[in-house]
C-alpha positions, 0 to 999 in steps of 0.5 A: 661444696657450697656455691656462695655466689648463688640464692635460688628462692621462691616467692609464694604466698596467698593470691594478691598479696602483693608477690609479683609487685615485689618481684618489681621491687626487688628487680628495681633495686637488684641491677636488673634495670637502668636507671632511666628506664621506663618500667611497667607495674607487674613486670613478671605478670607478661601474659595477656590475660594475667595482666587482664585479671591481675593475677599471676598464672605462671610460675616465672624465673628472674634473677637480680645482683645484690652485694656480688650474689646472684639471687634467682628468683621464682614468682609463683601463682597465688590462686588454689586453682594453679597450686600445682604450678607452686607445687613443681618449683619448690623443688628448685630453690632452698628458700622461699619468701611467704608474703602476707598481707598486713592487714588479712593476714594468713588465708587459705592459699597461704596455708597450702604454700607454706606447708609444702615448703615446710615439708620440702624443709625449706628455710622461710622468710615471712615478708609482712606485706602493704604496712603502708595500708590505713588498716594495717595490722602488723604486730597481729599478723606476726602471731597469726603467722606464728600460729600457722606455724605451729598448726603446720607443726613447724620445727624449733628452726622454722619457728626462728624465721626472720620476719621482715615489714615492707611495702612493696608497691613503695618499694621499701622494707624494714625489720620492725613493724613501727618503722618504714624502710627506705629501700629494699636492702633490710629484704636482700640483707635477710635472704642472703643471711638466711636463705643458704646457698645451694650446695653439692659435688662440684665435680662429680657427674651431672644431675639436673631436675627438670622442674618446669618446661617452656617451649621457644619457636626457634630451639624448641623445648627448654627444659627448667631445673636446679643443677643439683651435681656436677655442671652441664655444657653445650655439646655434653651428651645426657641422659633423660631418666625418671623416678616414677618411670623407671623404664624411661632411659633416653640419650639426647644431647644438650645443643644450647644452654641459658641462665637467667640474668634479669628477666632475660634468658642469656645464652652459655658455654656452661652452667654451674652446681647450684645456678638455676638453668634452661636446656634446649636439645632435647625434645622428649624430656618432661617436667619431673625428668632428670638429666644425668651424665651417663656415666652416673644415672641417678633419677631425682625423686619428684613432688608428687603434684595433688590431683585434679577435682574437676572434669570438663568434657571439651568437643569439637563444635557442632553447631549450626555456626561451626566453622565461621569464626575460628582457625583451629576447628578440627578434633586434631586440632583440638586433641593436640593442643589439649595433649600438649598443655597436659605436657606443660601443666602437671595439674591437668589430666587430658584423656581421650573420649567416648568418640573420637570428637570428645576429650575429657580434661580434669583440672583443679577447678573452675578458674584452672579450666577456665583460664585453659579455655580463654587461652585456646579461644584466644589462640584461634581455636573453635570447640564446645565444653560441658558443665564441670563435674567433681571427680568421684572416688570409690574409698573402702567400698564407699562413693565419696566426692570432694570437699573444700574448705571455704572461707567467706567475709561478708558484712554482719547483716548478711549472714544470714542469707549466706547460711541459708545459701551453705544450707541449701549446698551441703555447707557445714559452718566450722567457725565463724568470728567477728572482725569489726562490721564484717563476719569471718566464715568458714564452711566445709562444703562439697566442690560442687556446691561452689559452681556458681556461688560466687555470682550468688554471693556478691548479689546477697552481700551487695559486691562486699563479700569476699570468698576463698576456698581451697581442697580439703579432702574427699569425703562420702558423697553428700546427696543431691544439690540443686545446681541451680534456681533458674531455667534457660529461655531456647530460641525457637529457631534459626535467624536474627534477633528483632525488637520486636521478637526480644520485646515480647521475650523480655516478659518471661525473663532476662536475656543475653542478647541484643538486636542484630544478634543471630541465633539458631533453634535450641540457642539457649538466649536468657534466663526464666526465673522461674525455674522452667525451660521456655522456647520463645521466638525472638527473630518474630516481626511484628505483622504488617497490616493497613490498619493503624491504632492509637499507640500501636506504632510507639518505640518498643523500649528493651533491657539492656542483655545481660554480658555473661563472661566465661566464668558466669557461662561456665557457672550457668550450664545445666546438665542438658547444656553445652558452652560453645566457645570461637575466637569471637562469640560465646553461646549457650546451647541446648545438647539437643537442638530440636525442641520436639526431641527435647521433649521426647528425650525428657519423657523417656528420662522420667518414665525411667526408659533412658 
């Protein structure tokens, strides 16, 4: 039984290529608004911090109407970082739409989303995205796609996928890349000619894969899936099962059930073979479950999602400051929102500690853990995290760590501080081609290499250079990294920052904080270029005395304090340092407080008694 009332697709591509924009478009043109009504760019982009970063986080379900058919449409996460939230969805559609860039063309994420589609034997639509660009390059763009194909070993049918040319934010598309569209029906036309519809046994048992999870303040959990078999209904009794856990056998029932109609989620009696779902009910159920009618259990096999690179040690604060300025400060607190985001993001691993205060998180990078630790500080929580670290493996008896494929374009005269830079971090230059002014890099380089090149990066190219990377494979470890050029300047102890103070601090380095900034002993509050910790005094006041002096009284002028965000804190923690994270403040501080243990604990390390 074919469904032909029904196209489920997802859109997937490399990060800002112009995805959720045309999730827009096809909403504007789709029924799905009215015509007066005043709509915001980026509509599926509703989380805070992904509308701050323009960047999309999550994976979203909408739909929209064209010519009688429904077309259920998933916007997906551009950025290496969230491709398990790409990874899980694949499962609930039967096409995809691969946007690209008419003037980049194919980029590292476009290759790794457009791989797992082909393996799942997904039908393709390569949408050629901003031909409205000067640059465009459209005809190019076509062979590159051409050529992915074929590295990715595509069949003779995948070859055959149409390509269509549009502008997104001018809401237009067409099938030849020398003309400009008027509208958006050319795109519909070829999803509903191309994508098939959703087929399987109308009236046999139900059979849901649950492949995303959302939580609602007034029913609780809802479980996301592609009903594959049969239909569900408010009231039906079910069956929770799994494929990789085949002991999981749960009785629940279904207590209400929504479709997505535009970007609402309406509430039904019923929902049919091949319609895209949310069901509220049943509280154990997780992402990869499958519910069954009883009477027929049979689990759906899950995409097994890639594993996590990097770990993170999450604490509950312990600084001279714990407790001011968040909501959230308790290791209860922290253990059960960290459990609960492992429950919605397959990506994450959470793991109990060493001691009952500390969590280790693992993620697929940097931005992954980066993004979790924004949320929680939003959400009122208080806590400490470490330096990241790369997940090793043992393989045949040898210790390997991660490696990435890196992508770097950077103007032509700066290519040579880059390849000193790779040289220094265990990169090895697999290509290089010139593009007009610009130079084209590509590096394989250990994940650890990366923490806090990026900083690096746009300093040596002037905040031209572009970079992307993405997991390759795990290879034998690479030997020691240098993580960094420069030491920390640790307040000397507890108090308020002063002029005078920072003034004098000034000369040994950068600093992170301004006047009126209070700050305890082991405070990490600059940055000594060369190389070594330095304990200074900033909360020192000038001695008062009778005596005046010619110029002694002038205006003490400071720096402006460098604003590190999350990211470059993160990126600037040292083996010994921690991050202290609250609702209002960020600080870097010393693991170890006091100055004199410090040492002490620095003397045993290199006299090899620690």
């Amino acid at each position: 039984m074919i469904n032909e009332k029904i196209r489920n697709i997802a859109i997937i591509a490399h990060v800002d290529h112009g995805k959720t924009s045309l999730v827009d478009a096809l909403l504007k043109q789709g029924s799905v608004f009215r015509d007066n009504q005043a709509v915001e760019e980026r509509v599926m982009d509703s989380n805070a911090l992904e509308r701050e970063r323009g960047i999309t986080i999550l994976s979203k379900n909408c739909s929209c109407i064209y010519d009688g058919v429904k077309i259920n449409i998933i916007d997906t996460p551009g950025h290496a970082d969230f491709g398990g939230e790409v990874e899980r969805v694949l499962k609930m559609v039967d096409g995809v739409l691969l946007v690209v860039d008419a003037f980049e063309g194919p980029m590292p994420q476009t290759r790794f989303v457009l791989e797992r589609a082909l393996a799942l034997n997904l039908k393709v639509v390569v949408v050629v995205n901003k031909c409205d660009r000067p640059d465009a390059r459209p005809n190019e763009v076509v062979d590159e796609v051409l050529e992915l194909f074929m590295d990715l070993d595509a069949n003779d049918e995948q070859l055959d996928s149409p390509f269509v040319f549009a502008s997104a934010r001018n809401g237009v598309a067409s099938l030849k890349a020398d003309q400009i569209g008027q509208d958006m029906q050319p795109l519909f036309k070829t999803i509903l000619s191309h994508i098939p519809a959703p087929s399987g046994e109308e009236n046999a048992p139900s059979q849901m894969l649950v492949s995303s999870a959302e939580h609602n303040e007034y029913v609780g959990k809802l479980a996301v899936g592609k009903i594959s078999r049969g239909s569900l209904t408010v009231g039906q009794s079910v069956v929770l099962c799994n494929y990789h856990d085949q002991k999981k056998m749960l009785r629940s029932k279904i207590v209400s059930l929504f479709v997505f109609e535009g970007l609402k989620k309406t509430p039904v009696q019923k929902v049919e073979m091949g319609d895209i779902a949310c069901v509220a009910g049943l509280e154990d159920v997780q992402i990869g479950d499958t519910i069954c009618d009883p009477t027929l259990i049979e689990p759906v096999e899950f995409v097994k999602i890639a594993e996590p690179s990097v770990e993170m040690t999450f604490m509950v604060n312990d600084s001279p400051f714990a407790g001011k300025e968040g909501k959230f400060v308790t290791s209860r607190h922290l253990r059960d929102r960290l459990y609960k985001e492992a429950v919605k993001d397959l990506s994450l691993r959470v793991a109990d500690g060493e001691t009952a205060e500390r969590f280790k998180v693992c993620g697929r990078g940097e931005m992954h853990l980066s993004i979790l630790i924004e949320n929680m500080r939003r959400d009122g929580y208080e806590f400490q995290v470490s330096m990241p670290k790369v997940l090793i493996k043992t393989i045949n008896g040898v210790k390997c760590e991660p490696v990435d494929r890196l992508y770097l374009d950077v103007p032509e005269d700066c290519t040579g501080i880059v390849m000193q830079k790779m040289g220094v971090r265990k990169g090895e230059l697999v290509g290089m081609t010139p593009h007009g002014k610009r130079m084209k890099m590509e590096f394989t380089i250990p994940s650890r290499g990366l923490f806090g090149f990026k900083s690096e990066l746009l300093t040596d190219t002037r905040g031209e250079g572009i970079i992307n990377s993405i997991f390759f494979e795990y290879q034998p470890w690479k030997g020691e990294i240098k993580r960094r050029e420069y030491g920390s300047l640790i307040a000397h102890e507890n108090g308020e920052a002063v002029v005078y103070g920072l003034f004098n601090a000034q000369e040994r380095g950068d600093l992170f904080i301004g006047a009126g900034t209070a700050v305890y002993a082991g405070m990490v509050v600059g940055r000594n270029p060369k190389g070594d910790d330095i304990v200074v005094n900033v909360c020192k006041k000038k001695h008062l005395s009778n005596c005046r002096a010619s110029g002694s009284d002038d205006a003490l002028r400071l720096t402006p304090p460098i604003k590190m965000s999350l990211e470059d804190a993160i990126e600037f923690l040292a083996d010994d340092e921690i991050l202290e994270v609250t609702p209002k403040s960020m600080r870097i501080r010393k693991i170890i407080l006091d100055h004199n243990m410090r040492l002490r604990e620095k003397g045993k390390l290199l006299r090899g008694e620690a």
